[in-house]
DOVEX-740531 format. One record per residue: y, z, x of N, C-alpha, C, CB in turn. Coordinates in steps of 0.1 Angstrom, whole numbers, plus 5000, padded with zeros to 4 digits. Glycine has a CB too. Layout:
BEGIN
YZXYZXYZXYZX ...
% end
This chain:
BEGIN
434551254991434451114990434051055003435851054985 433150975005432750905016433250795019431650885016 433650755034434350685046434350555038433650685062 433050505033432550395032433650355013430450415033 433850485010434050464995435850454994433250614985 436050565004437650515009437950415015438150595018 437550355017437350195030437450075017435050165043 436850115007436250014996437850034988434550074986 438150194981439350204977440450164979439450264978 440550184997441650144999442049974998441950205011 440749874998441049784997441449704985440449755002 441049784974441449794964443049764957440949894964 443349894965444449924964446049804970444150054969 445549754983445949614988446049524985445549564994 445049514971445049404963445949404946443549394962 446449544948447149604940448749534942446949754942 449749504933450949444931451549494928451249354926 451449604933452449754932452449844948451749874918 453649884945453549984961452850074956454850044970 451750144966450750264964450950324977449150234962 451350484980451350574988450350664981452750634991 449350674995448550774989448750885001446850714985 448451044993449151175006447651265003451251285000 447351345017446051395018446251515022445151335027 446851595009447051755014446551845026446651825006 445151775025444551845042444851795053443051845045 445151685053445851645070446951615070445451535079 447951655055449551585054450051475060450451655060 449051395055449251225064449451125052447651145075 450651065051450050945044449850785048450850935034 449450745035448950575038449650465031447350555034 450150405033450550325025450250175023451550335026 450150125014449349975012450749835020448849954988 450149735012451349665024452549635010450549465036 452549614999453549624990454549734993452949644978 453749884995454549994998455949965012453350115001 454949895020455149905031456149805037453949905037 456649705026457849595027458749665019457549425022 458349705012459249804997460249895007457849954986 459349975015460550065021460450045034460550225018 460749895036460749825055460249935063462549795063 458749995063457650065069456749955079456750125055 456749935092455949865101454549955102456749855114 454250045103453150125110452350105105453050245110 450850065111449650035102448550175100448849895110 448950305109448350365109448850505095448150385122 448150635093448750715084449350775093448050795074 450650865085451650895093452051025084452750775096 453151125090453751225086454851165078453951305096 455351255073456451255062457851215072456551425052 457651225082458851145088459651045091458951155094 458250905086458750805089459150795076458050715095 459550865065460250835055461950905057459350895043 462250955064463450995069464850925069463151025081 464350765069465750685072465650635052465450515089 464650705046464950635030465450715022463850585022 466350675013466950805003466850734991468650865006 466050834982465650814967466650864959464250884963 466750854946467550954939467250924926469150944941 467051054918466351044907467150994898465751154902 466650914890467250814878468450904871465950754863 467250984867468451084856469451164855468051164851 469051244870470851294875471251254891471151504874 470951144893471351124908471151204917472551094910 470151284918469951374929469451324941469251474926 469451354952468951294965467251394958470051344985 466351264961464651344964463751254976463551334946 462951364978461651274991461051284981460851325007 460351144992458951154992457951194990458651144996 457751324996457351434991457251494982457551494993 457851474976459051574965457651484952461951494964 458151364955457551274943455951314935457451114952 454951354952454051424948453851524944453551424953 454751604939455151784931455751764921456051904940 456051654918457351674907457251554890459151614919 457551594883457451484868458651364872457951594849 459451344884459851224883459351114878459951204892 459751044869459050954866459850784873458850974849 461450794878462150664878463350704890462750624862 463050604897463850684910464850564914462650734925 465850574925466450444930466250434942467850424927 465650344945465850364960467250214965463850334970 467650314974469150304980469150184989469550434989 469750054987470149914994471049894999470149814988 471049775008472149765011473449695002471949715022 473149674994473749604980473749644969473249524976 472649664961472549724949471049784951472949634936 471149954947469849994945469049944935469850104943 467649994939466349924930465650044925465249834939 465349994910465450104902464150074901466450114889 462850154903461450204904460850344893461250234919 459950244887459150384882458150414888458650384869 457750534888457050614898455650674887458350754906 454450664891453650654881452450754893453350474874 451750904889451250934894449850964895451850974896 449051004903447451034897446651054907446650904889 445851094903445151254917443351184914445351524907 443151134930442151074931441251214932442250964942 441051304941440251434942440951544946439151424951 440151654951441051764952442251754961440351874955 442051664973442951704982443951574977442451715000 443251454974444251344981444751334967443651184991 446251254965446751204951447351094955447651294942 447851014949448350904947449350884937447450844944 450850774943451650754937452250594935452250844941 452450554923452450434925454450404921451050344915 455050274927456450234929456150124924457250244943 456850084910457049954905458549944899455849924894 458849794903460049764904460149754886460249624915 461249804879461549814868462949694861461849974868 462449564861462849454854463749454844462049394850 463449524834463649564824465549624825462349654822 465249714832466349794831467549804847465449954827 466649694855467449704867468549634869466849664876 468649454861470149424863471149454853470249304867 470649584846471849664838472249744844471649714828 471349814855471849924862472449874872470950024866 472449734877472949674890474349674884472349514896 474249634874475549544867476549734863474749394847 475949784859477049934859476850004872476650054846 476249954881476350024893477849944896474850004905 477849784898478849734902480049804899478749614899 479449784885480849804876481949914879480449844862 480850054877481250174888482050174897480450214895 481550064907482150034920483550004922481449934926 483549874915484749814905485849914905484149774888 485649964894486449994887486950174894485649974872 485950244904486750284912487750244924486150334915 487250134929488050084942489550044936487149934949 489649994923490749924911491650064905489649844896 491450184906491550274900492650274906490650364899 493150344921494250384927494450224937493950544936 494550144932494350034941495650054948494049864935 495649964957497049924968497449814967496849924983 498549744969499149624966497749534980501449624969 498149594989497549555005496049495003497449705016 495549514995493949484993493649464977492949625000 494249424967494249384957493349284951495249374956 493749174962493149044961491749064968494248934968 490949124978489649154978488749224972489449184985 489849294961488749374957488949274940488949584959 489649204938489049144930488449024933489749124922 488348954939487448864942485948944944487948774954 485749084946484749134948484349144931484849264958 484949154920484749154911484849054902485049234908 484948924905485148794902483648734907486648734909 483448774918481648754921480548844916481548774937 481048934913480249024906479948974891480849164907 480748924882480648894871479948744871481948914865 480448684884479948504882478348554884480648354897 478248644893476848634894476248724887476448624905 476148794875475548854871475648784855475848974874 476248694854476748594840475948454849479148574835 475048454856474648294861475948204860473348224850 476848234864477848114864477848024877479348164863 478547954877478947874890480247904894478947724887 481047924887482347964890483048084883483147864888 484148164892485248244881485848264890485048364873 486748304880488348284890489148354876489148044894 490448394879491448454872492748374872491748574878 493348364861494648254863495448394855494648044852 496848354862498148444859499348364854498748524871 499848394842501648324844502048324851502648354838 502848204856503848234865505848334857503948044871 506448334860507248434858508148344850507648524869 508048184846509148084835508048124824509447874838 506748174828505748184811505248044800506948274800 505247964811505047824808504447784818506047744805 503947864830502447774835501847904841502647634850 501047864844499947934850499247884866498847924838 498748004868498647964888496748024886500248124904 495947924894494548064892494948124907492447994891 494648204908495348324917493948354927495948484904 493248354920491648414925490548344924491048524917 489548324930488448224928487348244934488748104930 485848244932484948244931483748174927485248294928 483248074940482347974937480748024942482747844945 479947974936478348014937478247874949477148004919 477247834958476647804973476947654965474647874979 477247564973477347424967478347384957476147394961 478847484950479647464940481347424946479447614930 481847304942483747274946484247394938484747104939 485147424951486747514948488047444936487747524967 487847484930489247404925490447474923489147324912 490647584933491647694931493247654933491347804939 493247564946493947514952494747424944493447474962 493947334934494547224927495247274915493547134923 494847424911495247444898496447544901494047494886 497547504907498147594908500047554896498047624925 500447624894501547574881500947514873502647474884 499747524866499447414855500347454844497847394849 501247354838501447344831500947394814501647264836 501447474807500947564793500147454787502147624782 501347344787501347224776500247134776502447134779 499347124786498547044792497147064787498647054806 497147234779495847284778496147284760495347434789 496847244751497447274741496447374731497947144736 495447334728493647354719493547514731491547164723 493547524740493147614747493647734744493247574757 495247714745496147834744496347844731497447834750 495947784720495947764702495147874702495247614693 493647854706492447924705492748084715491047814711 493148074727493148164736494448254724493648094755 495248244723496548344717496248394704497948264716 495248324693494848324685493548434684494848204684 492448444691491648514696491148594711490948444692 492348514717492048604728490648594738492048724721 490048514733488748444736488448294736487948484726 487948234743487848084746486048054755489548024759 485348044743483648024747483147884743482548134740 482647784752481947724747480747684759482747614741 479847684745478147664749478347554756476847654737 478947424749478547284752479747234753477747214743 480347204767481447124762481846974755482047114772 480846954755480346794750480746794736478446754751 480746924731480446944718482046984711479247074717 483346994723484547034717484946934709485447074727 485846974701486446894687487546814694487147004673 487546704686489046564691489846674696490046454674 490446764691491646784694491846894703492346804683 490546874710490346954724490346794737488347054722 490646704733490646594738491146624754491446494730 491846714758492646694768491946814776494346694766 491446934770491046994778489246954781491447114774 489246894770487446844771487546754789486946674753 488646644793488646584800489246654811488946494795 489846754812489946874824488346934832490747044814 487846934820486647054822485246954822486647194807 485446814822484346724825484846704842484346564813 486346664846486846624857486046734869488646634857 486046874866485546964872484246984874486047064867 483646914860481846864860481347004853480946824880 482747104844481847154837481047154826482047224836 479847194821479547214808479647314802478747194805 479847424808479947524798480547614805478647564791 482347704796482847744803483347894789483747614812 483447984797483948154793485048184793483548264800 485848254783487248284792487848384782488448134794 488048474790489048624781490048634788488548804780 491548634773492348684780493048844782493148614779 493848844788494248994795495648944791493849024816 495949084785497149134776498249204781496649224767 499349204780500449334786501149374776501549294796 501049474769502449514756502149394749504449514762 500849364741500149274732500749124735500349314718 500949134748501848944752500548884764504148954765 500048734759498648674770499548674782497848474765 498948784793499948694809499048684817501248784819 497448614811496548494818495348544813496448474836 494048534820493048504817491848534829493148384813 490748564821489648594833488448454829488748794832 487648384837486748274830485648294840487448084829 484048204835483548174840483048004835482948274841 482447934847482547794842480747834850484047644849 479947694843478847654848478947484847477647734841 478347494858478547304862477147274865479747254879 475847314866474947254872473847254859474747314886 474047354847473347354836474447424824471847434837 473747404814475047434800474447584799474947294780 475047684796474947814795475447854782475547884806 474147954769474747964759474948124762474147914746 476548134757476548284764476348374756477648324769 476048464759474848584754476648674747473448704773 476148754738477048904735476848984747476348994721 476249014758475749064768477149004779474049024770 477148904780478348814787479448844784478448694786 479948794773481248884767481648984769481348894758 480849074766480949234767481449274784479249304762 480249194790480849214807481849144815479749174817 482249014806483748964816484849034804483948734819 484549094794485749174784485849254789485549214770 484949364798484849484807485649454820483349524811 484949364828486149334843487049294842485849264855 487449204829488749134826490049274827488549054806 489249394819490249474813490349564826489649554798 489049594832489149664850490349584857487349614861 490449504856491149394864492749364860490149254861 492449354844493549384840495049534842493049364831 493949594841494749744845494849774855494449864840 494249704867494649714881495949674882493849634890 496249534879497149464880498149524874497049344877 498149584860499349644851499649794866498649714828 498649864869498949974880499949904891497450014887 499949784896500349704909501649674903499449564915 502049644890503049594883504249714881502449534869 503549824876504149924877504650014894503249994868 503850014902503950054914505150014920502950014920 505249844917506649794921507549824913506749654923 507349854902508749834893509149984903508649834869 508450044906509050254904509150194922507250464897 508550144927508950144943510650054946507450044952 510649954936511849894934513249984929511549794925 512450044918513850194911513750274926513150354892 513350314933512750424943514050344954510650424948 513750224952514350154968516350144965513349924970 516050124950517750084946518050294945517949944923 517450334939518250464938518550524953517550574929 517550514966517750534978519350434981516250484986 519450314982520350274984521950304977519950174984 521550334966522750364956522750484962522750364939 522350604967522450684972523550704983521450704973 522650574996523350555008525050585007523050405013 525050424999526250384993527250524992525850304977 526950604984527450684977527950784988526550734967 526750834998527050895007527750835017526050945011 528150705019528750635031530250635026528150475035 530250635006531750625004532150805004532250524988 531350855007531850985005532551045018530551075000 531950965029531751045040532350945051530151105043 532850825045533650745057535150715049532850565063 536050725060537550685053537450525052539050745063 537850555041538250355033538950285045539950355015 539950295048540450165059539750165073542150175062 539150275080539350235093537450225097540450365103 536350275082535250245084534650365093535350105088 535750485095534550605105534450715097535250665122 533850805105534050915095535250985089533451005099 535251025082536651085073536351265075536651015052 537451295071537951445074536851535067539551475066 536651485052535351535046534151595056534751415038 534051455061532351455075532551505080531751355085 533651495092534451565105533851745098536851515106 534751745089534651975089533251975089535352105071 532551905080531251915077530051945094531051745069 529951845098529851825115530251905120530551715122 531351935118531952035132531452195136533552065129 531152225115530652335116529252315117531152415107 528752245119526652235119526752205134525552065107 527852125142527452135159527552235163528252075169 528952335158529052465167527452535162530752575161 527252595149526052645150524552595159525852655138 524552475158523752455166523752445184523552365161 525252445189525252485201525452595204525852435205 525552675191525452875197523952945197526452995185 523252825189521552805190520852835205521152635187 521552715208520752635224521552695232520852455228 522852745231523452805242524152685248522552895252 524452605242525552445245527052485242525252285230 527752405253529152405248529452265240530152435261 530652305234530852195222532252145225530952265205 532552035227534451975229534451915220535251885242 535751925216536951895204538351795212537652085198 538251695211539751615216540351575199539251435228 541351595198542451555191543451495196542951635186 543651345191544251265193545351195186543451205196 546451125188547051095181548050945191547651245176 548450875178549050735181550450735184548950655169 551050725195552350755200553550655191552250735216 554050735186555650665177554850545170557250585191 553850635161553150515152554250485142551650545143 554850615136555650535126556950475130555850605115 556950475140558450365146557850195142558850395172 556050205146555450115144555250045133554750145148 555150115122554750085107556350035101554150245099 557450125107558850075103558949905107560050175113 558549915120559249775126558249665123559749775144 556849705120555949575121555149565106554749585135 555149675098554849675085553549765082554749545081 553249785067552349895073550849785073552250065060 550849675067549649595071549349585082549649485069 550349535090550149565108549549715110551949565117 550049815105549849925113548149935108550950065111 547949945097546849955089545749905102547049855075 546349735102544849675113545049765126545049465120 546249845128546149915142545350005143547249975147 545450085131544250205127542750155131544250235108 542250025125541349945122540949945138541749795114 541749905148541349865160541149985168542149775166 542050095164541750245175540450305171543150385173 540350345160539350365151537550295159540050275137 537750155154536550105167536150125178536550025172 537850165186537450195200536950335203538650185209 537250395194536550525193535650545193536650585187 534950465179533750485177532750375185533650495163 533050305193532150245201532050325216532650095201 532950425217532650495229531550645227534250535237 531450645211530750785205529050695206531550845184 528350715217527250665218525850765213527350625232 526150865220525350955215524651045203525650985219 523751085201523651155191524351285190522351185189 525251295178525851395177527651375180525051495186 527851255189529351215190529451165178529851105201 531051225172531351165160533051145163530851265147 533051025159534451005159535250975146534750905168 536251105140536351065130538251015126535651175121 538850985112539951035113540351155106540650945111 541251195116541351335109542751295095541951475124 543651205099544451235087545951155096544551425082 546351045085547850985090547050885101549151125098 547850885117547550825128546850915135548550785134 546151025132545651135140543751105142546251305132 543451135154541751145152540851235162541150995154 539751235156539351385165538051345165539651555157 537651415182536251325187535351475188536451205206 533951445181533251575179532551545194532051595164 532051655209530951605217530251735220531451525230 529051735212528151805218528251825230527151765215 527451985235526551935246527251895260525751815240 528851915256529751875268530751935272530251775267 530852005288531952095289533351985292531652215302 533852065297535452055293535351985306536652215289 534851915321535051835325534351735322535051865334 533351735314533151605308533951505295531851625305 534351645294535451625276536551545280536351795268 536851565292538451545302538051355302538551665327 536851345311536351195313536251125305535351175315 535851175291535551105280537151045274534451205268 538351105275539551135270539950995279540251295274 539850995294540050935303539750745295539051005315 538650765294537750655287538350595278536550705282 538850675268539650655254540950595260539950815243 541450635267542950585273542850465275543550635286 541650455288541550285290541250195282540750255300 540050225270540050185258541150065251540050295253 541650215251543050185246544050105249543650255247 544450095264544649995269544349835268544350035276 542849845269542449685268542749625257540949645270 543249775247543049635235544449535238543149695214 545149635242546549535248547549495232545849345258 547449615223548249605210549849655213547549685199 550349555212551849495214552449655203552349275206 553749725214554649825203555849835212553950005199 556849745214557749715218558649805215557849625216 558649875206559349975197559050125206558449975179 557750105213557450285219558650305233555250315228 559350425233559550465243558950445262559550545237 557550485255556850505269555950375272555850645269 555750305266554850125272555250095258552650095278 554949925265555149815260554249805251555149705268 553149915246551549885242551649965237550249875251 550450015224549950165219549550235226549150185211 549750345227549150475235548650565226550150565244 547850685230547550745228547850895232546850705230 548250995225548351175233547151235227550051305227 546451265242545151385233544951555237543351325237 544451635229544051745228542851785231544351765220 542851835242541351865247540752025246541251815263 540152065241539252215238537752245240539252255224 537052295252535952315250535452455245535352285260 534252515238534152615234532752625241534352625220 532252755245530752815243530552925231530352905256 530352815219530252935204529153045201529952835189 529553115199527953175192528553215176527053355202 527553295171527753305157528753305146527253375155 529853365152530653425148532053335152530353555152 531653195159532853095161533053035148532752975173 534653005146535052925133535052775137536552985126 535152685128535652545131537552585134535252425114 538152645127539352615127539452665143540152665115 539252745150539852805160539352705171539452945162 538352605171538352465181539452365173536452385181 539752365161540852225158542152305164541252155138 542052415160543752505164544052465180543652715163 542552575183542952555200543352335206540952635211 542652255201542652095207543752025202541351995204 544652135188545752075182546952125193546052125166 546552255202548052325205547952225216548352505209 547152165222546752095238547451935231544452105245 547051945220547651795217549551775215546851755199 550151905213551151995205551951905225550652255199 550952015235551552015245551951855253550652105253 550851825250550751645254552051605247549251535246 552051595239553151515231554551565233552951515215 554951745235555851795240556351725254555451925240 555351705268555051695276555751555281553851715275 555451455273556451325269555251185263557451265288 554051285258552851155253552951095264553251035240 551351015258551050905264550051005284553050805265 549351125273548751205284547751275277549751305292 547151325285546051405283545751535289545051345286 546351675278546751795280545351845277548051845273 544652005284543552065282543952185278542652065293 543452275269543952395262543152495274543452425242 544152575278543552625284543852795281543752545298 
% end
């Protein structure tokens, strides 16, 4: 073919209203006309290698496969997508072989069948993002599908209204205006059931609420005719969304700037995201009910474990916990190679105390030693519990027997400040305290009882001793 006849062709082809790539097996160069060349945002005016097609990804209609360019000139593709930033564009690909070397392929945009594929591409989209949704992002991804439907139904508006939880109003929750179009999301919130009477007759009744013309609603639409003029609509869509066969709201579209007769095509697609949308929400509804059982059975749990494992009057741990503890510190300090102390303590001539002041009195005395205890058990792993009667026993990791001695020390003065009147004790005017001090270095084969035995005989000695001291088992 001569220069002069390709020169003529190709202008031809420029004048063509279709994208044309034409490829020249002998120099592997192609050319593309200027349709082609806005089609797949191509600047270059010269022919070029198959590379500057690198940043485009095609995929064949029929099974979504990734294909080139290339590909296109070897192959019976006939309908391809090429990939947007929005929604792909669905092209048929039409081919034909000018001579031996060069062929030709032509890309026309397919009308017909593209904003059905947009509209189940969305849909797709939809209805995965909705699938495992999260409470956290709920509300963007339906408004992403509240715009998807206004604008693929030409509406002016859509929005979603919910019951509120008396089941006698409704809130719109979601909303969705086209460029120029008023919000009225803000205004409609609690509307009242009663207000829309013809609406919810027709809506509960069918489950559907369409009109072409609002001009055209009957007298006894009087009140909502004058809702939906106030808003400046004429023509407005609306399905509702069901739970266990009960209306708990509605999906709509309104048009305000021309009257819209809505197609079976419309219906079908806000009956589709209504129900996408719907079973999102029933998923979010359910999520809380089982995160709410989840949250109460955790707490009823606590509960359970706190009455199991603290004694009723004095609010610390109880004897139960204490053995429990005692034996999981020793093993763990014959772990690490830690020593473990044991103080056992006890309330000097408590029951001289309970005789003369009552046991309510003594009770709050428990209440107050008890505190002081456990506000000096700071650490992880101090436990201060009661062991039984007026007696109590302080678990300390991790601490030898001159630190055990200090901590004992501590408890005394404690004790002291609270300055609880026992006029009745031999040895002060006040409550005291006798304790029993035991440190151990355990390893496997240490028992619990032989640390209470040994911090009981040291307690045995204190109180022999004349109370109101702090004896170490030695």
């Amino acid at each position: 073919m001569s220069h002069d006849s390709n020169n003529t062709i190709w202008q031809v082809f420029n004048l063509i209203n279709l994208a044309v790539i034409v490829y020249d097996n002998k120099t592997h160069n192609y050319i593309l006309n200027q349709h082609a060349k806005t089609l797949l945002n191509i600047n270059s005016d010269d022919a070029f290698s198959s590379d500057v097609f690198n940043n485009i990804t095609l995929r064949d209609f029929n099974d979504d496969t990734v294909v080139t360019v290339e590909q296109l000139f070897t192959s019976t593709i006939t309908a391809v997508l090429l990939e947007c930033e929005f929604t792909p564009q669905l092209l048929n690909v039409n081919h034909s072989i000018i001579d031996d070397s060069v062929s030709m392929i032509t890309l026309e945009q397919d009308h017909s069948h593209a904003e059905q594929y947009n509209f189940d591409h969305i849909i797709s989209k939809i209805s995965t993002k909705l699938i495992d949704i999260q409470n956290d992002n709920i509300n963007q991804q339906i408004n992403f599908a509240l715009k998807a439907i206004g604008t693929v139904c030409k509406a002016d508006r859509s929005y979603l209204f919910e019951f509120n939880t008396d089941s006698e109003t409704l809130t719109n929750t979601h909303e969705w205006v086209n460029t120029g179009i008023t919000a009225y999301k803000d205004r409609l919130q609690n509307v009242p059931k009663a207000e829309l009477p013809y609406f919810f007759d027709v809506m509960n009744l069918t489950h559907l609420f369409k009109v072409n013309d609002v001009a055209q609603l009957p007298p006894e639409a009087n009140s909502e005719k004058a809702e939906f003029e106030a808003q400046s609509i004429q023509s407005v869509l609306c399905v509702g969304l069901r739970f266990d066969k009960e209306l708990v709201g509605f999906i709509g579209c309104d048009c305000v700037n021309t009257k819209r007769h809505w197609s079976k095509i419309d219906l079908i697609r806000i009956k589709l995201v209504g129900e996408i949308i719907n079973n999102a929400l029933k998923n979010i509804n359910y999520k809380k009910k089982l995160q709410l059982a989840q949250e109460q059975l955790i707490n009823a749990n606590t509960k359970l474990n706190k009455l199991a494992n603290t004694d009723a009057l004095t609010d610390i741990a109880n004897r139960r916990f204490f053995d429990t503890s005692l034996k999981s510190e020793i093993k763990r300090s014959a772990r690490q190679h830690q020593p473990i102390s044991l103080i056992m303590c006890d309330i000097d001539f408590f029951k001289r105390y309970n005789d003369n002041y009552g046991h309510h009195k003594g009770d709050e005395t428990l209440k107050h030693v008890a505190r002081a205890l456990k506000s000096l058990c700071k650490r992880e792993g101090d436990i201060a519990a009661r062991y039984g009667g007026e007696e109590f026993a302080i678990i300390l990791p991790a601490t030898n027997i001159e630190q055990c001695h200090k901590f004992a020390l501590l408890i005394e003065q404690k004790i002291k400040a609270l300055n609880i009147t026992h006029e009745f004790s031999p040895i002060a005017p006040y409550i005291t305290l006798s304790f029993g001090c035991f440190c151990s270095y355990p390893n496997a084969d240490t028992h619990t009882e032989t640390l209470i035995k040994s911090a009981d005989i040291a307690l045995y000695k204190a109180k022999k001793a004349g109370r109101n001291q702090i004896c170490i088992f030695e």
